[in-house]
C-alpha positions as CSV (number, residue, x, y, z in Angstrom):
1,X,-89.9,90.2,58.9
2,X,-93.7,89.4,57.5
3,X,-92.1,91.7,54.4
4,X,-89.9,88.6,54.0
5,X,-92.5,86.3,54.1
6,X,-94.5,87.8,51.4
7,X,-92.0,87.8,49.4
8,X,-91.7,84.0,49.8
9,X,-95.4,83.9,49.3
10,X,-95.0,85.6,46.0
11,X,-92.1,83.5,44.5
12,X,-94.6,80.2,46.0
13,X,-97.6,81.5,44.3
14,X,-95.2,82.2,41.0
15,X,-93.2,78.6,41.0
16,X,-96.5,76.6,41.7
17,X,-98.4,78.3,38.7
18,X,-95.2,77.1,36.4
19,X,-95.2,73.3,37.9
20,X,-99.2,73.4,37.8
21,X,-98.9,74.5,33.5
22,X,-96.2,71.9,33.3
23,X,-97.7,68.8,34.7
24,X,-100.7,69.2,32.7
25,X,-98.1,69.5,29.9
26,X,-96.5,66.3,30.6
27,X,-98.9,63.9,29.4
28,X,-99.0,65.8,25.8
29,X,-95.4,65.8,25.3
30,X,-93.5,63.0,23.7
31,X,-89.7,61.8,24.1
32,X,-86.5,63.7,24.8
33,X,-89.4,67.2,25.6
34,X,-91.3,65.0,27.6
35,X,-88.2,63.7,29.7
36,X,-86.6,66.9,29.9
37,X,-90.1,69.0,31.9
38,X,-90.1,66.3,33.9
39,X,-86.9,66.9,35.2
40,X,-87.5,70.7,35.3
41,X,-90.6,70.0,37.2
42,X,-88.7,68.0,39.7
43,X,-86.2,70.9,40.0
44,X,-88.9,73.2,40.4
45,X,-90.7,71.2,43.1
46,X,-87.6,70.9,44.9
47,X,-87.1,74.8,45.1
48,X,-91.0,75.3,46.4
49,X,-89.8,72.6,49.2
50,X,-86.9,75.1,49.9
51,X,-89.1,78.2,49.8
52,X,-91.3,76.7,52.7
53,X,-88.6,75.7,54.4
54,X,-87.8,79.2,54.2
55,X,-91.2,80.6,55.2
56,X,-91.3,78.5,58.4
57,X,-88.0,79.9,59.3
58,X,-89.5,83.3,58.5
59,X,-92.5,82.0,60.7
60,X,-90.5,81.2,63.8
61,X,-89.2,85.0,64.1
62,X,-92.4,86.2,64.1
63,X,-94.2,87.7,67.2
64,X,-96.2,85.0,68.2
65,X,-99.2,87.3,68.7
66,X,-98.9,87.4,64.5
67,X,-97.9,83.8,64.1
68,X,-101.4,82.4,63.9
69,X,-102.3,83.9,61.1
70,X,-99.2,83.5,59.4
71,X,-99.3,79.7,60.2
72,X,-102.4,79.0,58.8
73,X,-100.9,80.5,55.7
74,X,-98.0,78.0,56.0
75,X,-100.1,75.0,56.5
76,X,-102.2,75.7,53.6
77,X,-99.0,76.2,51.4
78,X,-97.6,73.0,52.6
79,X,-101.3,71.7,51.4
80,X,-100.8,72.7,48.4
81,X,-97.8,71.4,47.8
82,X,-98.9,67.9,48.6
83,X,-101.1,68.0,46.1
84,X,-98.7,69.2,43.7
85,X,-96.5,66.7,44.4
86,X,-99.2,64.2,43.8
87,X,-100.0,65.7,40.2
88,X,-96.8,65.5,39.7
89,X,-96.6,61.7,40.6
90,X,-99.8,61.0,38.6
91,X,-98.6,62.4,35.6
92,X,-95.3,60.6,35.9
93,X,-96.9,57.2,36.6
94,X,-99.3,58.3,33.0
95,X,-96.0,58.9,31.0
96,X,-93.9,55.6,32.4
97,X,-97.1,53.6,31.2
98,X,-97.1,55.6,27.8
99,X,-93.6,54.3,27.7
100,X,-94.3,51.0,28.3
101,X,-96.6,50.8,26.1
102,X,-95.0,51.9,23.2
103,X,-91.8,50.0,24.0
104,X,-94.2,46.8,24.3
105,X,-96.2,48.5,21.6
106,X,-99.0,47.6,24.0
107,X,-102.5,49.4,24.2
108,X,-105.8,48.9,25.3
109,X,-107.4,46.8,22.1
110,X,-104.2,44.5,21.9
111,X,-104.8,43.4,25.7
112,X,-108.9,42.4,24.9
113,X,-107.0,40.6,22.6
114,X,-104.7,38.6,24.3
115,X,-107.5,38.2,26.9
116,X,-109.8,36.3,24.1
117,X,-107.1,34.5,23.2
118,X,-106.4,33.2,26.3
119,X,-109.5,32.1,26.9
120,X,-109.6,30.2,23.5
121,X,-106.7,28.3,24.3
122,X,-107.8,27.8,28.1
123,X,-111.2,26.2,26.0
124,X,-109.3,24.3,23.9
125,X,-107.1,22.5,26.7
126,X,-110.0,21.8,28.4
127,X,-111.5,20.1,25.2
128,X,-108.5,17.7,24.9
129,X,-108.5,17.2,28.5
130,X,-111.9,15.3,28.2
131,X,-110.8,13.4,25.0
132,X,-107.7,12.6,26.9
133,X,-109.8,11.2,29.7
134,X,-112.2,9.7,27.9
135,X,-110.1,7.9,25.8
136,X,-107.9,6.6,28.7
137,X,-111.5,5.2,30.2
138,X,-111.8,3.2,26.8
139,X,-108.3,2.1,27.1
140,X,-108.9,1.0,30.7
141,X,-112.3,-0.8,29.5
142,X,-110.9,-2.3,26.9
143,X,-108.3,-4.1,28.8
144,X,-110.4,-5.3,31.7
145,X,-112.6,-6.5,28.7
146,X,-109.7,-8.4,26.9
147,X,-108.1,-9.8,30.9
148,X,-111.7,-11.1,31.5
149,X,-111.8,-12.6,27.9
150,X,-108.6,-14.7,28.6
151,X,-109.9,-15.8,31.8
152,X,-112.9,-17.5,29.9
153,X,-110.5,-19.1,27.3
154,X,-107.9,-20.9,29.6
């Protein structure tokens, strides 16, 4: 039975060491090759779920004097599959945003950009704003001046 389980633990230590060389692969990688070892990761992932799945079945059938130790084993391989997965799901998110940005052909100097400009413009409303304001004052002064000037004349 434990002959089983090492077995699993072999294929587990074989399949992680592929998906750890390919998600550091991922971010290097460009189009179609890129797309294509993400899916294969995802496969890949997906059998590792099945082999623990597998293991804690093994697990179960074990003696449970023998368990412990075999569960502690377990736990850390589920462990470390978390943080595969969240590799995995890092690297993803860093190739979507490569994506996006060359779609949008967005990168890092083009957004200080946009940012400066913003602020110019934000600047330069603000600048007509008080011209605006001011000159509606005059406009308002001006015609209280002219009202109280027809006052005197009548």
């Amino acid at each position: 039975m434990s002959s089983d389980f090492e077995a699993y633990e072999q294929d587990f230590g074989t399949l992680t060491a592929e998906i750890t060389n390919k998600i550091g692969r991922i971010p290097k990688l460009a189009g179609e090759e890129k797309t294509q070892l993400v899916l294969n990761v995802d496969k890949q992932l997906e059998e590792v779920r099945e082999l623990l799945e597998q293991m804690d079945l093994e697990v179960r059938e074990i003696p449970i004097q023998s368990r412990g130790m075999y569960n502690s084993r377990l736990k850390s391989y589920k462990q470390e599959m978390e943080k595969l997965e969240k590799d995995f799901k890092r690297s993803r998110i860093a190739y979507s945003d490569e994506v996006r940005n060359e779609l949008l052909g967005d990168d890092g100097s083009s957004s200080e950009s946009q940012r400066a400009h913003l602020l110019d413009n934000t600047e330069r409303l603000e600048r007509s704003s008080r011209r605006l304001e001011a000159g509606y004052q005059i406009a308002v002064e001006t015609g209280a001046h002219q009202r109280e000037a027809r006052g005197r004349e009548v």
